[in-house]
C-alpha positions, 0 to 999 in steps of 0.5 A: 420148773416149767418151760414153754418150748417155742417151736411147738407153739402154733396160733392159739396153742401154747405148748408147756413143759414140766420139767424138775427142779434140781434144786427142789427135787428131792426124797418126799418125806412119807407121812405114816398111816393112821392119827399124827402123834400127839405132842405133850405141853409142858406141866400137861399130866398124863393118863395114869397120873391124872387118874392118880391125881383124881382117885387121890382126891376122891380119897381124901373127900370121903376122909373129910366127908365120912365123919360128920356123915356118920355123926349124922346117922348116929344122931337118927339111930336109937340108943341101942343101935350107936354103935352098929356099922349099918345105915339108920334102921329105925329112923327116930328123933328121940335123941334130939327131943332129949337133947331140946326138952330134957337137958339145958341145951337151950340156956347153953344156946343163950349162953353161947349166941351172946358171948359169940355176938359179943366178942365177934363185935369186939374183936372185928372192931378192936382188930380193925382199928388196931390193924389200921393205925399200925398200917397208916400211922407211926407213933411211939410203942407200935414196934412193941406193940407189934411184937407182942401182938405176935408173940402172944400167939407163939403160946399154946393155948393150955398153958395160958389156961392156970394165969388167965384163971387165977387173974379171973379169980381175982377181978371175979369174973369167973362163971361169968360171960363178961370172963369168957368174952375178955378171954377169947378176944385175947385169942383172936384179936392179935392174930386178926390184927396182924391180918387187918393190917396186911389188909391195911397196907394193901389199900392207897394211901391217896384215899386217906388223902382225899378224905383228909381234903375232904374235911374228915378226921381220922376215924371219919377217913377209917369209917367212912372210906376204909371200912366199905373196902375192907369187907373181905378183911373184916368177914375173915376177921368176923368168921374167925372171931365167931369160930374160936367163941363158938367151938372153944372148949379149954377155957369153956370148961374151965372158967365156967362151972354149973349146968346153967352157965354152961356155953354149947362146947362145955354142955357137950361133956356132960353126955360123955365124961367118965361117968355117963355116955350117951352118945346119941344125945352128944351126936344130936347137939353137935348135929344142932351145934354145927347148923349155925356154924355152916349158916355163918360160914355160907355167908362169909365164904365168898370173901374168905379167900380174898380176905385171906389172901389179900395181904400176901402181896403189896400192890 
């Protein structure tokens, strides 16, 4: 507290006294030497258990990375080094000029790009149009036709495998494309319908609306004003379509007999089955195989997540 003391005060001296506060006087809290203590946020991790978290990371990435890694080296080394545990030695590419120019590794290249062009066409636009009408429609048979959409996919694929090929027998479909095709968007259209119509819903309704004010009929509305918002949905549905013809090896196998009709997955056994085992050619064609497959997924993997995730919520 400060005071001014009026008998010491002469012309043009003010004499200040400093006296304490009562009230404010008191022990001054000591501040200890050395850096303040950090206070931790909530949800923030700790030295050890980040250093945990990315150790358990870096684990799981070589898990994932090591075994197309290795497929790779396989493809380069020579026949009698494929099963060594060193690097390339004596690098060579006979494994893939075998696989090229000795086997039918082409015709089942032919075979598998149209079965794959044609059932990813197909089923993004069954799915797409299946997904739309249920989302934005009601009419007689969709509760059942949801249902079976969805309980077509609680079966596993092997046991489905005996019916399919007794009714491709019947219509005489067997070693033929068009077979095949029927067969696998039996697989991927229920579950992308499912998608697309989770997609669907998240889409107003007043765009519909205004195409109808506009003069467009149904599909004109699902063409022209829907399609160009779905494209994360319809590159989901595209990739997955794409996957399962591309890799499918059950129904490859089974349906289609002969080296000439054979897709990429079925020609993959003829380089190591019980009588023959030639794993340097197997390893070059998957080598091959897969290249298309990571072009395929570069191109669609910015909608991916979007697409994916798109229906879990209504907005």
């Amino acid at each position: 507290m400060t005071t001014v003391n009026p008998r010491e005060n002469t012309p043009g001296k003010t004499t200040v006294t400093t006296t304490p506060d009562p009230v404010t006087t008191g022990p001054v809290p000591t501040v200890p030497a050395g850096r303040p203590r950090r206070v931790r946020r909530r949800g923030e991790r700790g030295p050890l258990a980040s250093a945990a978290l990315h150790a358990g990371l870096l684990l799981a990435a070589v898990v994932a990375v090591f075994p197309p890694f290795w497929l790779l080296v396989t493809s380069f080394k020579p026949k009698t080094d494929t099963f060594t545990t060193s690097l390339v030695k004596n690098f060579t590419l006979e494994n893939y000029d075998h696989v090229v120019n000795d086997t039918y590794f082409l015709t089942w290249f032919g075979n598998s790009v149209v079965i794959v062009l044609v059932t990813t066409l197909l089923g993004v636009f069954i799915s797409a149009t299946t997904g739309y009408a249920v989302s934005r429609f009601r009419f007689p048979g969709m509760r059942p036709l949801m249902w079976t959409l969805l309980i077509t996919q609680m079966f596993p694929m092997a046991i489905l495998i005996v019916p399919l090929y007794n009714l491709m027998a019947q219509l005489g479909l067997l070693n033929q494309p068009v077979g095949l095709i029927i067969t696998y968007l039996t697989i991927a259209v229920p579950f992308c319908a499912w998608m697309m119509k989770g997609f669907f819903d998240t889409i107003p309704v007043s765009i519909d609306e205004s195409g109808r004010v506009d003069g467009l009929n149904p599909f004109g509305t699902f063409w022209r004003l829907i399609m160009p918002l779905a494209k994360p949905g319809l590159a989901v549905t595209g990739f997955y379509s794409f996957v399962t013809a591309w890799a499918e090896v059950a129904y490859a196998s089974a349906f289609m007999t002969g080296e000439e009709n054979l897709t990429l997955a079925g020609g993959l056994q003829t380089f190591v089955n019980q009588y023959v085992g030639d794993w340097g050619s197997m390893t070059a064609a998957a080598v091959i195989i897969a290249v298309p497959a990571a072009i395929v997924f570069g191109i669609a993997q910015r909608h991916l997540v979007a697409g994916l995730t798109s229906g879990a919520v209504k907005s």
